[in-house]
Backbone atoms as SQL, in Angstrom:
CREATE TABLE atoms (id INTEGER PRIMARY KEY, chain TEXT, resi INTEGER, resn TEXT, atom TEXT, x REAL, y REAL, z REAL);
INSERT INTO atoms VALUES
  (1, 'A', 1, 'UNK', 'N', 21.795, 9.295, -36.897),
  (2, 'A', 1, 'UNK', 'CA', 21.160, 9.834, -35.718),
  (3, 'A', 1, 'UNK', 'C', 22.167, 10.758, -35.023),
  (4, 'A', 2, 'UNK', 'N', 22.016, 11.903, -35.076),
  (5, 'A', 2, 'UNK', 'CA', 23.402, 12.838, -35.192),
  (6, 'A', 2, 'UNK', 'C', 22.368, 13.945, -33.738),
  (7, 'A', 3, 'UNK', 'N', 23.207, 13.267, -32.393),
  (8, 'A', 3, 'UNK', 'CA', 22.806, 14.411, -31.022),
  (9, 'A', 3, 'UNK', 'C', 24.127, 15.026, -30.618),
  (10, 'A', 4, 'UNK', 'N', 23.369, 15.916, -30.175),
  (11, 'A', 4, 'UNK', 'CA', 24.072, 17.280, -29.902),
  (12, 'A', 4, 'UNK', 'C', 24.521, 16.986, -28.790),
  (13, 'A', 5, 'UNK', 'N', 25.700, 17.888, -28.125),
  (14, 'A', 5, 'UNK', 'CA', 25.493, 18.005, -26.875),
  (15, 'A', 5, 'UNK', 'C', 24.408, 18.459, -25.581),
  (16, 'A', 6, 'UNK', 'N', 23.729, 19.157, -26.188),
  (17, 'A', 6, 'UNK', 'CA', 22.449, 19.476, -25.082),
  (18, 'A', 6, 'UNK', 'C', 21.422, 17.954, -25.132),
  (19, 'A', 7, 'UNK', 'N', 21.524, 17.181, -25.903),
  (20, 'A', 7, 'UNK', 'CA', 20.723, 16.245, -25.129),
  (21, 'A', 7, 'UNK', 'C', 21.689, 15.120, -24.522),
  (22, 'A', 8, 'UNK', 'N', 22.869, 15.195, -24.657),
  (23, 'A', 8, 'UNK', 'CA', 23.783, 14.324, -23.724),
  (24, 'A', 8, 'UNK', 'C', 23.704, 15.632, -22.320),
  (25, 'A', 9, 'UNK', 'N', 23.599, 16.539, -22.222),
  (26, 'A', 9, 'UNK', 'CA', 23.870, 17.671, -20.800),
  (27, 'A', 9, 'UNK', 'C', 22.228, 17.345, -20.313),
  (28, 'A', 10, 'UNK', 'N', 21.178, 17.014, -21.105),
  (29, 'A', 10, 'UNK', 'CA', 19.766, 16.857, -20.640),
  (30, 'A', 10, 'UNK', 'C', 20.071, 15.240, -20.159),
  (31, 'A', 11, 'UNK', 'N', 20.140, 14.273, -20.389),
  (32, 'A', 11, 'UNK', 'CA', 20.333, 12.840, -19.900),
  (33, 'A', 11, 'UNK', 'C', 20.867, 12.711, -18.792),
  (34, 'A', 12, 'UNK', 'N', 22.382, 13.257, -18.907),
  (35, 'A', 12, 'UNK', 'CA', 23.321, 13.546, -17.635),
  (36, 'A', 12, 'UNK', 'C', 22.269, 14.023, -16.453),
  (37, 'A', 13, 'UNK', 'N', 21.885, 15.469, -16.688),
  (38, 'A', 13, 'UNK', 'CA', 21.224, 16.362, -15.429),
  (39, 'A', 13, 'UNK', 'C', 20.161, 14.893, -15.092),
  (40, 'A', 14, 'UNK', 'N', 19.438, 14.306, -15.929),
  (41, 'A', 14, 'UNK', 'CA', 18.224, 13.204, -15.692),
  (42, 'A', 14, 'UNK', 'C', 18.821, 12.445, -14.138),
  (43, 'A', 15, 'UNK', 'N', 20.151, 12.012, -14.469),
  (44, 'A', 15, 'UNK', 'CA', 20.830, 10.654, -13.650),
  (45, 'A', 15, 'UNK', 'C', 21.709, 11.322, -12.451),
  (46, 'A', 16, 'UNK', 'N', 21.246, 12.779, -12.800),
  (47, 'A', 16, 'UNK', 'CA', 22.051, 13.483, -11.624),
  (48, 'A', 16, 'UNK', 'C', 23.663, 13.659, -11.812),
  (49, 'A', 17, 'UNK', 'N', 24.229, 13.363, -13.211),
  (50, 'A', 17, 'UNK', 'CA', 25.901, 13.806, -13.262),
  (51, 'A', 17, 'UNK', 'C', 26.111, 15.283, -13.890),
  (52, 'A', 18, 'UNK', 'N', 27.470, 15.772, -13.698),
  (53, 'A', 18, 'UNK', 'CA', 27.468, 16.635, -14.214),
  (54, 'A', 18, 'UNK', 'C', 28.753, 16.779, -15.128),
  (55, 'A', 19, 'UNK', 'N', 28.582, 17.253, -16.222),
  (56, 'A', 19, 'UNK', 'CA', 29.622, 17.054, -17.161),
  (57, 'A', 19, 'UNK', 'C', 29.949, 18.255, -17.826),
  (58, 'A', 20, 'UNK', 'N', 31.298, 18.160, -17.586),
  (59, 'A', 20, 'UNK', 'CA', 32.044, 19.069, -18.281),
  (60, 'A', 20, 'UNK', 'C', 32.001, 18.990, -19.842),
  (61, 'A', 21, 'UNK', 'N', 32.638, 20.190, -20.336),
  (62, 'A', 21, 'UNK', 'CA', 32.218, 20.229, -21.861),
  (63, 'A', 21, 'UNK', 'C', 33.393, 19.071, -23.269),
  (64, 'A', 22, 'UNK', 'N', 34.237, 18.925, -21.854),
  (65, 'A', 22, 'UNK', 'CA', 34.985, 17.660, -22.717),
  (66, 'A', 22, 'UNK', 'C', 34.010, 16.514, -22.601),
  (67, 'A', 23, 'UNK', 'N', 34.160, 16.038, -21.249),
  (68, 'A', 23, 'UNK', 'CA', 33.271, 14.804, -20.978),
  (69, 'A', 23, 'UNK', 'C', 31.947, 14.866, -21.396),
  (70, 'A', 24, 'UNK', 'N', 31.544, 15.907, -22.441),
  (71, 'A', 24, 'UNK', 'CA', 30.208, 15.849, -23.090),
  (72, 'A', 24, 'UNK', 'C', 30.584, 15.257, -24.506),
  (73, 'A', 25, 'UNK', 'N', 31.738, 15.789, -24.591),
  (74, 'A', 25, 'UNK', 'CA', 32.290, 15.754, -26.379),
  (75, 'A', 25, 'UNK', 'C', 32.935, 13.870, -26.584),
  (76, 'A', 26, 'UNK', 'N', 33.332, 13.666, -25.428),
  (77, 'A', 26, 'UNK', 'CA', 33.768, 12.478, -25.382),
  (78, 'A', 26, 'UNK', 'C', 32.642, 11.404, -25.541),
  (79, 'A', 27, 'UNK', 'N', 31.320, 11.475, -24.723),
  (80, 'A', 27, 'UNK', 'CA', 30.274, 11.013, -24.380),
  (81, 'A', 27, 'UNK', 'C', 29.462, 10.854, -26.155),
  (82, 'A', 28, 'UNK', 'N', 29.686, 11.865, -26.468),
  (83, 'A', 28, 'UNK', 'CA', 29.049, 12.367, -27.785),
  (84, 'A', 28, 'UNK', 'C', 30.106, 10.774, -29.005),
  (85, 'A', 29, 'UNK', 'N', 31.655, 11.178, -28.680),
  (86, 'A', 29, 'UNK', 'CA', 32.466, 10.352, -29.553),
  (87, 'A', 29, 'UNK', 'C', 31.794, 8.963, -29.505),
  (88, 'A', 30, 'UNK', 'N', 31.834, 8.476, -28.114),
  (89, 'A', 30, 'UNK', 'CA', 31.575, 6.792, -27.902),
  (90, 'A', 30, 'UNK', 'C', 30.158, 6.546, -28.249),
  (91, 'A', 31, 'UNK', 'N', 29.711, 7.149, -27.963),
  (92, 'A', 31, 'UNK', 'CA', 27.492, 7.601, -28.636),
  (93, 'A', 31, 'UNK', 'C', 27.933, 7.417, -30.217),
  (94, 'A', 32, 'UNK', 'N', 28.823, 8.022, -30.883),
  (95, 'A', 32, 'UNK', 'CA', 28.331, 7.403, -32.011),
  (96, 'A', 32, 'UNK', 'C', 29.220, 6.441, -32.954),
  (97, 'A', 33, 'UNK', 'N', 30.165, 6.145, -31.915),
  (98, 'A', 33, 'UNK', 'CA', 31.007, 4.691, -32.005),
  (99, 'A', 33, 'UNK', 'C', 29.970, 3.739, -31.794),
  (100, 'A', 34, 'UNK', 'N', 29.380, 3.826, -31.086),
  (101, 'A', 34, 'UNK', 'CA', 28.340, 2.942, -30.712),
  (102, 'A', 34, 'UNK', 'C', 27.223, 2.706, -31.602),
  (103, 'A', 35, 'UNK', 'N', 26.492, 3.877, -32.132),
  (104, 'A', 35, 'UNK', 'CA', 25.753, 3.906, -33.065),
  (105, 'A', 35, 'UNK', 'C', 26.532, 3.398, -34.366),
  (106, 'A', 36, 'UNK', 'N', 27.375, 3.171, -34.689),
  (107, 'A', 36, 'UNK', 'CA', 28.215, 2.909, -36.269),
  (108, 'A', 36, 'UNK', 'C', 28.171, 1.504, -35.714),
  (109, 'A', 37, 'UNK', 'N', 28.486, 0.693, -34.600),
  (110, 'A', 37, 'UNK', 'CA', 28.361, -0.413, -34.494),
  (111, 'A', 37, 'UNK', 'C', 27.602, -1.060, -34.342),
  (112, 'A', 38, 'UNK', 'N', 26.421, -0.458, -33.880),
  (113, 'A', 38, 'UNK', 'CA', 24.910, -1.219, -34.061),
  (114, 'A', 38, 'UNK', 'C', 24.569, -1.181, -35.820),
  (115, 'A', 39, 'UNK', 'N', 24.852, -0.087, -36.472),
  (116, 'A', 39, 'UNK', 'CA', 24.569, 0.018, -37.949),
  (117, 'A', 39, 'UNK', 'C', 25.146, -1.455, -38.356),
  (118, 'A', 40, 'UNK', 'N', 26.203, -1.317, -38.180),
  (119, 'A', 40, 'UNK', 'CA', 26.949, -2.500, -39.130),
  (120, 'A', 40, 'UNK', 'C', 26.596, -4.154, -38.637),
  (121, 'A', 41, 'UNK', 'N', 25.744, -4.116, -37.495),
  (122, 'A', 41, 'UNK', 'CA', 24.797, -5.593, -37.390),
  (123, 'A', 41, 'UNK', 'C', 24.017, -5.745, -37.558),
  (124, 'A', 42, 'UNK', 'N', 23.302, -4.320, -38.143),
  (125, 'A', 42, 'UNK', 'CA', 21.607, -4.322, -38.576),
  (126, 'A', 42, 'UNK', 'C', 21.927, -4.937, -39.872),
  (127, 'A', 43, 'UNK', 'N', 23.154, -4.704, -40.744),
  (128, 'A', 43, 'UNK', 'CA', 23.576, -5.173, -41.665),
  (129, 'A', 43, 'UNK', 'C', 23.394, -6.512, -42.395),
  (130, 'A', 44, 'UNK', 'N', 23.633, -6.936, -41.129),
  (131, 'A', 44, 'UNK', 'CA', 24.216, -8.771, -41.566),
  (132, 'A', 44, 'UNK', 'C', 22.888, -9.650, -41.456),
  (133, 'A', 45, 'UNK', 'N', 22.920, -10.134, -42.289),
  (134, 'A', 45, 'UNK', 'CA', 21.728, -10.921, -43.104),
  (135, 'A', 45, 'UNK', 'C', 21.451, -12.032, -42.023),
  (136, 'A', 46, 'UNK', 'N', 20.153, -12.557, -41.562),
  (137, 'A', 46, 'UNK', 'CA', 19.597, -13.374, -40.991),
  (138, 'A', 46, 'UNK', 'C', 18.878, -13.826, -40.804),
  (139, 'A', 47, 'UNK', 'N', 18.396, -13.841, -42.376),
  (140, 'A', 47, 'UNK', 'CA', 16.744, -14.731, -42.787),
  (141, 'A', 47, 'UNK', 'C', 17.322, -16.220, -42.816),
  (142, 'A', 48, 'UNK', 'N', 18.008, -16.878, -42.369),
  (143, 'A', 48, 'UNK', 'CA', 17.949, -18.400, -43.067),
  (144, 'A', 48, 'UNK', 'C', 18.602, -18.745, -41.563),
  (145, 'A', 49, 'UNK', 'N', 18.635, -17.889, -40.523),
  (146, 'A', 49, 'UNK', 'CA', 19.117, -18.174, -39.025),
  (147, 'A', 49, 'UNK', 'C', 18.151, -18.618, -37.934),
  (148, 'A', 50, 'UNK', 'N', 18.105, -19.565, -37.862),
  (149, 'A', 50, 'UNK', 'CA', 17.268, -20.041, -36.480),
  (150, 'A', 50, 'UNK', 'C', 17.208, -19.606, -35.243),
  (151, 'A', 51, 'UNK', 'N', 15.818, -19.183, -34.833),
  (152, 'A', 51, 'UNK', 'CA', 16.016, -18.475, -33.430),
  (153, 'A', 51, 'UNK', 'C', 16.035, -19.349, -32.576),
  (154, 'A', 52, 'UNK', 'N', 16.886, -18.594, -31.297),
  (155, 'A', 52, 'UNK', 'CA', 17.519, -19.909, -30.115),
  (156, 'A', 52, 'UNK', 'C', 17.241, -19.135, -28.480),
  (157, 'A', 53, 'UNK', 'N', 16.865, -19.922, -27.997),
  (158, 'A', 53, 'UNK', 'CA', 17.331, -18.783, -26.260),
  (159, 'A', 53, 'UNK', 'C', 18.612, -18.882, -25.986),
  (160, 'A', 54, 'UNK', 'N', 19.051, -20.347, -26.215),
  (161, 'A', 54, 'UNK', 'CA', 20.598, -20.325, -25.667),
  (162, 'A', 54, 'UNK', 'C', 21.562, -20.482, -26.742),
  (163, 'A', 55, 'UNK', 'N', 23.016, -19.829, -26.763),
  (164, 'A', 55, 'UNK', 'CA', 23.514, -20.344, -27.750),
  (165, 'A', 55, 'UNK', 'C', 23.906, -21.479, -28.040),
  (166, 'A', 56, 'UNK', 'N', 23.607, -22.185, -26.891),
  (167, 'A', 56, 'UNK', 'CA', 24.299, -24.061, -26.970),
  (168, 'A', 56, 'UNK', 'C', 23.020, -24.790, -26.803),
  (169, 'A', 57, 'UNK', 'N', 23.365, -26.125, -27.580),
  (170, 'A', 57, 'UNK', 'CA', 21.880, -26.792, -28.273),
  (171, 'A', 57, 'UNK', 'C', 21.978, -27.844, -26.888),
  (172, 'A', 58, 'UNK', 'N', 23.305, -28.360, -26.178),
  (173, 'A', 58, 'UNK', 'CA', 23.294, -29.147, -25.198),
  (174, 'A', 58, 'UNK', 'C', 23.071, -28.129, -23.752),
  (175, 'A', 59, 'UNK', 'N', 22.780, -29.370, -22.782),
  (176, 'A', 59, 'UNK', 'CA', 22.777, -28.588, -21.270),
  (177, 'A', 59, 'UNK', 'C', 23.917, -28.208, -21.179),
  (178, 'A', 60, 'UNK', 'N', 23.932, -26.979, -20.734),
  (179, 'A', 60, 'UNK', 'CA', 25.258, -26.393, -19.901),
  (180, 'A', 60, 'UNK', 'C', 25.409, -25.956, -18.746),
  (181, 'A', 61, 'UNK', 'N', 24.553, -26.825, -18.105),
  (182, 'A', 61, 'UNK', 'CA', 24.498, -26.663, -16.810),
  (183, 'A', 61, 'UNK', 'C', 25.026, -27.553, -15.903),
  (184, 'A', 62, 'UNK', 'N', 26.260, -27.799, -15.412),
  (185, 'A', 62, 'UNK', 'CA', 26.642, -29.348, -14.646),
  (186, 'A', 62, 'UNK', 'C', 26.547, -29.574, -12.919),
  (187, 'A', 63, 'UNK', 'N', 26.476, -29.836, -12.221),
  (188, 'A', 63, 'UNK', 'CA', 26.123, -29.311, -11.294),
  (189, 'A', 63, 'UNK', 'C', 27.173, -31.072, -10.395),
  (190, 'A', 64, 'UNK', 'N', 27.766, -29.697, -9.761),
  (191, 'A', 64, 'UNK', 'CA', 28.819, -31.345, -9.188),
  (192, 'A', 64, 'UNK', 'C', 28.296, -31.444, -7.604),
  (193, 'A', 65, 'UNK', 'N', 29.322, -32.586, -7.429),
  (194, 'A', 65, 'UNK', 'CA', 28.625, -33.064, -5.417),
  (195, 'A', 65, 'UNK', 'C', 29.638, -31.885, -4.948),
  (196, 'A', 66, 'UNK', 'N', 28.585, -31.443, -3.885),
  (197, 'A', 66, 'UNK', 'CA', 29.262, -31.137, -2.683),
  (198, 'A', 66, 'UNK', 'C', 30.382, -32.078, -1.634),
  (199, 'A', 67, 'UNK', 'N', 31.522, -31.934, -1.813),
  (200, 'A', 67, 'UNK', 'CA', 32.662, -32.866, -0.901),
  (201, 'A', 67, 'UNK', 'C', 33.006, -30.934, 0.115),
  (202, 'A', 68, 'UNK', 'N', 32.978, -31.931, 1.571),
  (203, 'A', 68, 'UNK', 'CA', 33.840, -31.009, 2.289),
  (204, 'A', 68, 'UNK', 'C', 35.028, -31.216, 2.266),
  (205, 'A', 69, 'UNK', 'N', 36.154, -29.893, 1.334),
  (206, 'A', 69, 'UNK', 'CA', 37.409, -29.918, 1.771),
  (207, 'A', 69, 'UNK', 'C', 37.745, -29.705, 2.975),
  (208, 'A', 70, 'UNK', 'N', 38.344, -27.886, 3.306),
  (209, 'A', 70, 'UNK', 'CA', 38.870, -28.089, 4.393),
  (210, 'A', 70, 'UNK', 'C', 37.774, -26.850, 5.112),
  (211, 'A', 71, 'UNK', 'N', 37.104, -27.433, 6.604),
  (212, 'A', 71, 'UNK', 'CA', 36.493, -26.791, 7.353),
  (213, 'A', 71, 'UNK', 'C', 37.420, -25.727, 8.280),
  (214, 'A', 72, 'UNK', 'N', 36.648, -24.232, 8.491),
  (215, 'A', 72, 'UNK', 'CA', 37.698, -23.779, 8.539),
  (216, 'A', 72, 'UNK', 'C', 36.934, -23.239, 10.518),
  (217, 'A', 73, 'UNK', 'N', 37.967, -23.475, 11.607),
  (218, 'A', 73, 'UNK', 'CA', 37.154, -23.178, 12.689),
  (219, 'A', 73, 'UNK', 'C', 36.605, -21.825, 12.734),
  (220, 'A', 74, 'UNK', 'N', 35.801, -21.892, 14.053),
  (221, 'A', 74, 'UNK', 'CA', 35.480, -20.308, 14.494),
  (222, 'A', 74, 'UNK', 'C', 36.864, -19.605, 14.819),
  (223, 'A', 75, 'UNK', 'N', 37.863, -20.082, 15.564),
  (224, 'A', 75, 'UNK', 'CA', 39.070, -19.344, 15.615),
  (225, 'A', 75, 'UNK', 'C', 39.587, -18.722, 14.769),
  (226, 'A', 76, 'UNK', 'N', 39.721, -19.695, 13.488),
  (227, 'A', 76, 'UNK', 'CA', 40.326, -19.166, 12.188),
  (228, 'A', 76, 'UNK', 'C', 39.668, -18.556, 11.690),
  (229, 'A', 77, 'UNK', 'N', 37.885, -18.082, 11.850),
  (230, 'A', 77, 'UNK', 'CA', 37.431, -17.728, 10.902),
  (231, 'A', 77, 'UNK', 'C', 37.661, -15.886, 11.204),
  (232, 'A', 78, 'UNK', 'N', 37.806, -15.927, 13.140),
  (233, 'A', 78, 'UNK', 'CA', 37.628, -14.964, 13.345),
  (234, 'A', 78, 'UNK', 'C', 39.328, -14.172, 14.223),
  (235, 'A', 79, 'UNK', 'N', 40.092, -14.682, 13.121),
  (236, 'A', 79, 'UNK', 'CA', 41.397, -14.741, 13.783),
  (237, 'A', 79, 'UNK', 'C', 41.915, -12.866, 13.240),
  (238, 'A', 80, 'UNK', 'N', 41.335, -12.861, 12.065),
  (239, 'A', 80, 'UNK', 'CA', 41.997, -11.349, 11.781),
  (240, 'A', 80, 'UNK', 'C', 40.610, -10.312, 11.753),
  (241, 'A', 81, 'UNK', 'N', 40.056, -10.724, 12.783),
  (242, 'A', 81, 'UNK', 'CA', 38.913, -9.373, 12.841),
  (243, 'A', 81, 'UNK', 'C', 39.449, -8.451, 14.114),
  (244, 'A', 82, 'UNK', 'N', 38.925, -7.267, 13.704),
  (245, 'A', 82, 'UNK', 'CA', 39.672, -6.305, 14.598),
  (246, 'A', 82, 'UNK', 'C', 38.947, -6.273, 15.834),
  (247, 'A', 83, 'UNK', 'N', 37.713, -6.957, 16.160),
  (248, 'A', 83, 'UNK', 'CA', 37.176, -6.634, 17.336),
  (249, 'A', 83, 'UNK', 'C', 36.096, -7.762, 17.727),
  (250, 'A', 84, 'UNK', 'N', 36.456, -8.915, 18.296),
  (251, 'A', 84, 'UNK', 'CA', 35.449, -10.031, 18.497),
  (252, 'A', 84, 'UNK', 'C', 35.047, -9.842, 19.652),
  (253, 'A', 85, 'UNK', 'N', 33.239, -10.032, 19.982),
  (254, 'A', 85, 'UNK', 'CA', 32.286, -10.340, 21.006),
  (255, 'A', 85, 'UNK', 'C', 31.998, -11.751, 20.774),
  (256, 'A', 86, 'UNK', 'N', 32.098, -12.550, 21.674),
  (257, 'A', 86, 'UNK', 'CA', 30.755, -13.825, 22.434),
  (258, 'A', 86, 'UNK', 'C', 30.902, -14.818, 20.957),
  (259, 'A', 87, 'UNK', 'N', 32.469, -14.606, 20.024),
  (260, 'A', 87, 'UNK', 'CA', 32.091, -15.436, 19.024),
  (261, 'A', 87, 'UNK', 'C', 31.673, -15.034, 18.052),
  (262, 'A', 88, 'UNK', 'N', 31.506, -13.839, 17.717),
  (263, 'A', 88, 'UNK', 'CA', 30.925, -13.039, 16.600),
  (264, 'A', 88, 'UNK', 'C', 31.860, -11.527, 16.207),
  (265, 'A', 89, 'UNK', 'N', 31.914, -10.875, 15.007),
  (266, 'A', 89, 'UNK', 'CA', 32.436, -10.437, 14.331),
  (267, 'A', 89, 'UNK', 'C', 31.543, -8.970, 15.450),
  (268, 'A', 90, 'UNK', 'N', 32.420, -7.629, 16.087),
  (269, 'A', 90, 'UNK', 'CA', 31.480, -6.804, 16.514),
  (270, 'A', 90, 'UNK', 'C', 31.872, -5.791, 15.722),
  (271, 'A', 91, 'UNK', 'N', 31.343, -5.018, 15.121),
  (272, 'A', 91, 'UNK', 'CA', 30.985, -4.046, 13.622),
  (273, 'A', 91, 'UNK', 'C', 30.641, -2.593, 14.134),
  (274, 'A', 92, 'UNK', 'N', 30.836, -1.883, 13.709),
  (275, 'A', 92, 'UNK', 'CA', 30.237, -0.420, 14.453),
  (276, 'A', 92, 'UNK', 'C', 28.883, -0.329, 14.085),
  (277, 'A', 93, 'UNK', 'N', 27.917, 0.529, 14.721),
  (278, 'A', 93, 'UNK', 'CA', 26.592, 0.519, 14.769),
  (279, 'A', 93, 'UNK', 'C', 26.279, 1.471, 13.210),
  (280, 'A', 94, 'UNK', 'N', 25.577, 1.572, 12.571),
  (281, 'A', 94, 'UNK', 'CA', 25.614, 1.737, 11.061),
  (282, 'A', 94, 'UNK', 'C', 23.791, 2.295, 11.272),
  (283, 'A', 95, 'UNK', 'N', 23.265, 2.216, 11.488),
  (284, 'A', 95, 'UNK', 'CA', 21.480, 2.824, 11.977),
  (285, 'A', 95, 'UNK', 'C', 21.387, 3.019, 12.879),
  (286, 'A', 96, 'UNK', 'N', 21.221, 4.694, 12.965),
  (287, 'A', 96, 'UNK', 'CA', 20.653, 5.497, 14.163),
  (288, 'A', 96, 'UNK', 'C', 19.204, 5.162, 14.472);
């Protein structure tokens, strides 16, 4: 599957980047590094392989207790903010 650079410069313009004619040629290199490495797993034989969702046959999910270590106060929480109100973190206004 052998692309050119004009459809790596057509994809790019798609996502809004713009690429220089190295960073096309480069784009082009790893495109078909990539393609040689999908080839070589279409390869490998896997009629006698069982299909799975997970790769592990046990739960792997463990789920431990909640213990409170160490609670940390409002002082400490708000000891290195650059600008505290009423107990709360005050932030510059961000929506006009």
């Amino acid at each position: 599957m052998e692309k050119d650079k004009a459809y790596f410069r057509k994809l790019a313009n798609q996502i809004m980047f713009d690429l220089s004619d190295e960073e096309l040629e480069e784009l082009k290199k790893e495109f078909e590094v990539t393609i040689r490495k999908m080839d070589l797993l279409d390869k490998i034989n896997t009629d006698d392989v069982k299909e799975m969702v997970y790769p592990f046959e046990g739960e792997t999910h463990f789920l431990r207790e909640d213990v409170v270590d160490r609670v940390v106060t409002q002082e400490e929480a708000l000891a290195n903010a650059p600008e505290v109100r009423e107990g709360q973190v005050l932030v510059p206004k961000v929506v006009k």
